[in-house]
N, C-alpha and C positions, 0 to 999 in steps of 0.2 A: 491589514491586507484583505481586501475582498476584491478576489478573482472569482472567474467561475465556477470553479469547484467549492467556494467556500457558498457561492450561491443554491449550488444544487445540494449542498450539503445542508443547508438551512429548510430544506422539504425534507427532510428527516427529523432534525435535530435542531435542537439550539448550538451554537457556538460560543464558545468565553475563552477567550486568551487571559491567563492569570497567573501568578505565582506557583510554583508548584515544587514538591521536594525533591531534591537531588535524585536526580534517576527516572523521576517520572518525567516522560514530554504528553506525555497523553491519555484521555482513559473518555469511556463513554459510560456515563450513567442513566439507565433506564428506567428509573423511577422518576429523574428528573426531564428525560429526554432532553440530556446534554452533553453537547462533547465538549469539553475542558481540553486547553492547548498548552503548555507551558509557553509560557512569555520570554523563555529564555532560549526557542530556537532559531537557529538559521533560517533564512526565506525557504530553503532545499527539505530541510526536517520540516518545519510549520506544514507544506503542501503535503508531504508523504505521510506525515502523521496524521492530519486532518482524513486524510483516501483511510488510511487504515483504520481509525477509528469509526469512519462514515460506513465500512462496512458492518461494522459492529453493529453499528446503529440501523442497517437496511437488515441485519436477519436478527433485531431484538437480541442480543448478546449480554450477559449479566454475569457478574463476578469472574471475567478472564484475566488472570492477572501471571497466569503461568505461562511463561513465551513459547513452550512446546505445545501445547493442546490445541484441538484440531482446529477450534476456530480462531486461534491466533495463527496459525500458518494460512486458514483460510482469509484469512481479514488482509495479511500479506499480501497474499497473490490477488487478491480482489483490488491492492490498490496498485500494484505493482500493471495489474492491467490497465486500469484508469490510467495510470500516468505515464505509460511506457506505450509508442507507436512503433507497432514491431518490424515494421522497416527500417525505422534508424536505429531500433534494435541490431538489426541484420549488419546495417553496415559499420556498426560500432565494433560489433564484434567480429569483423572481417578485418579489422586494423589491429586490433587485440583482445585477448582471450582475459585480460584482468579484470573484475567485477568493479574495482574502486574505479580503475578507470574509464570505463562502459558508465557508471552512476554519473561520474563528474561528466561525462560525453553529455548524458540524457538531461543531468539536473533533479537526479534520484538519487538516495540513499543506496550504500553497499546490500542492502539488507534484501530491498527492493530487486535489484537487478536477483540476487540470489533466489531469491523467490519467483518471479517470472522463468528463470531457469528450472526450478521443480514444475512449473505449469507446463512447459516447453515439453518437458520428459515425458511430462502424463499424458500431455495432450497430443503430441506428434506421434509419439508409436502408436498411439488407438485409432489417430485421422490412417496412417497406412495400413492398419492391419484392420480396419472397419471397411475401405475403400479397396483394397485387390481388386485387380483387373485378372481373371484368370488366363 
């Protein structure tokens, strides 16, 4: 697969689609400056794991391997940005409020839309409460 994000992901990092153990679809190693893909994802995973990893890879990221810590929810929402255009955002979610199917709408992972939803929360009350009009 090389699409454009797998291009601009290549001014970061190397890319390697390869075998990988159960559970893992992806991991960025810094030593080697290389993102590693499992070879056994969907077209839908391969792009969303590629974004998330390629954030790794843009802020130097080493040993995350725990799905709660701050820069695996950041690497989330970084790719969840890249590959989410918040207009069809908008009107995905004006036909329904379900994540899985806003992902299937977009051609994101459930993970993805959820994470874009935590940016949404952070980011929209501080755009109104930075912006009053008194």
């Amino acid at each position: 697969m090389n699409t454009d994000l797998e291009l601009f992901a290549r001014n970061w990092a190397k890319v390697y689609v390869l075998p990988m153990e159960d559970g893992f679809k992806g991991a960025y190693d810094i030593e080697r400056d290389a993102i590693y893909l499992s070879d056994r994802l969907t077209d839908v995973q391969h792009k969303c794991v590629l974004a998330h990893e390629l954030s790794h890879a843009r802020h130097g990221d080493c040993g995350c391997r725990n799905g709660h810590d701050a820069a695996e929810l950041r690497a989330d929402i970084e790719a969840a940005r890249m590959l989410i255009d918040q207009a069809d955002y908008m009107n995905a979610e004006r036909c329904c409020d379900n994540p899985s199917w806003i992902a299937s709408e977009l051609g994101v992972t459930p993970d993805l839309i959820l994470a874009y939803r935590c940016w949404l929360h952070d980011t929209i009350p501080n755009f109104y409460q930075n912006n009053l009009v008194d």
